[in-house]
C-alpha positions as CSV (number, residue, x, y, z in Angstrom):
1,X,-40.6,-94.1,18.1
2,X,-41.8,-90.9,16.3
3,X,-41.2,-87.3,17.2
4,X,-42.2,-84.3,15.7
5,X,-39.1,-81.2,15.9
6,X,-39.9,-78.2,15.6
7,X,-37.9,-74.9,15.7
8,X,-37.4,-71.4,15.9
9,X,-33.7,-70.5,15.8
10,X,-32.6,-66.7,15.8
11,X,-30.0,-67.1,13.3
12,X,-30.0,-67.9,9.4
13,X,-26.1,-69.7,10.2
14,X,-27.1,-72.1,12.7
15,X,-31.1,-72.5,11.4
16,X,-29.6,-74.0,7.9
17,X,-27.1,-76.2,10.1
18,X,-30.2,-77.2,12.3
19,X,-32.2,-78.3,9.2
20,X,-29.4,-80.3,8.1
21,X,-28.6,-82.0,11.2
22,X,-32.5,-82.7,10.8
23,X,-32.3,-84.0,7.4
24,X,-30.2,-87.0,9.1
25,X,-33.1,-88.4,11.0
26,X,-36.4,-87.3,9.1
27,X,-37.7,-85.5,6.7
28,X,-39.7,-81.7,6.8
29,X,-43.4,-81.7,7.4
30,X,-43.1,-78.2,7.3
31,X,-40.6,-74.7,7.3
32,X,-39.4,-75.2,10.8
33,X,-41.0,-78.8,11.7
34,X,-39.6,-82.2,11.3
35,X,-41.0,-85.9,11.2
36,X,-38.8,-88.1,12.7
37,X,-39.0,-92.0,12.8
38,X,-36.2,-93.7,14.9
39,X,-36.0,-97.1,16.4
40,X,-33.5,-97.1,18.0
41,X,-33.4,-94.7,21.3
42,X,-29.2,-94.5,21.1
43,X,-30.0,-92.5,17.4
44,X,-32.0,-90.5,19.1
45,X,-29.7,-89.6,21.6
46,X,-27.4,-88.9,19.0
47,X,-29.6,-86.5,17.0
48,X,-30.7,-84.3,20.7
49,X,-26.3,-83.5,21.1
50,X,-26.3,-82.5,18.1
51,X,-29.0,-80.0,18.0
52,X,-27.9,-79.0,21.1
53,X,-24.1,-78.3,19.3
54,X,-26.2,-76.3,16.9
55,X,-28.6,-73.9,18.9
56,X,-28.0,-71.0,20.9
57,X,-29.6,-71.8,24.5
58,X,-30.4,-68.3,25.5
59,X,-32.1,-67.3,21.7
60,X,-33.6,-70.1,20.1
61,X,-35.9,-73.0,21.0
62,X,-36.3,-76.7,19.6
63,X,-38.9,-78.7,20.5
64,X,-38.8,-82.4,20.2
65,X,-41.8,-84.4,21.0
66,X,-42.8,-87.9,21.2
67,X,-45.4,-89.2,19.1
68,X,-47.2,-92.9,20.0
69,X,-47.7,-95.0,16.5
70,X,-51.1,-95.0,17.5
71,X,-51.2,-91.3,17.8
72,X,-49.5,-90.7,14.4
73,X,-52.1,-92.5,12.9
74,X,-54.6,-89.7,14.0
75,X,-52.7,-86.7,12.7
76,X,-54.5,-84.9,10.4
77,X,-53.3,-82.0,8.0
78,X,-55.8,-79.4,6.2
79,X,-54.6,-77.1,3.6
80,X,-51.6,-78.0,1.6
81,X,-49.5,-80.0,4.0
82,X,-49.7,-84.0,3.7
83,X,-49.8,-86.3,6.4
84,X,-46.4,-88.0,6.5
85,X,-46.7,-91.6,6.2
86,X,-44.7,-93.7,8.5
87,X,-42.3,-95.9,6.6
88,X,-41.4,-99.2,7.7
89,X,-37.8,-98.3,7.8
90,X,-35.5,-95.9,6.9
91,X,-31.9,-96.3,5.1
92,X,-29.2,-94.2,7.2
């Protein structure tokens, strides 16, 4: 499944250590959003505990939302930002 993250965390400390934690399971689309491509739902489960180890429930939000293969097909970017292709797999 795909999901698109995106962010908006408080604090410089834990926004790097979100980013990285991130950088595990996709790549940035843009500043504070994510493209994520996981097969497997327990890798998934895996990234969610540890953003939640990372953010501050009561200052910061992450939003992580599904994304069909047939709607990531339909995404469309204007201005500088490319449409991230969806690779057939990824090397972890």
């Amino acid at each position: 499944m795909t999901y698109l993250v995106s962010y908006d965390v408080a604090d410089d400390k834990r926004r790097l250590r979100l980013s990285k934690v991130l950088l595990d399971y996709g790549r940035r689309v843009q500043e504070s959003v994510f493209w994520v491509d996981v097969e497997e739902e327990e890798l998934v489960e895996r990234m969610r505990g540890r953003v939640r180890r990372v953010v501050s429930e009561t200052e910061d939000s992450v939003w992580v939302v599904p994304v069909c293969k047939g709607c990531a097909g339909k995404v469309e970017s204007v201005g500088v930002g490319k449409v991230p292709e969806v690779p057939g797999c990824y090397v972890v």
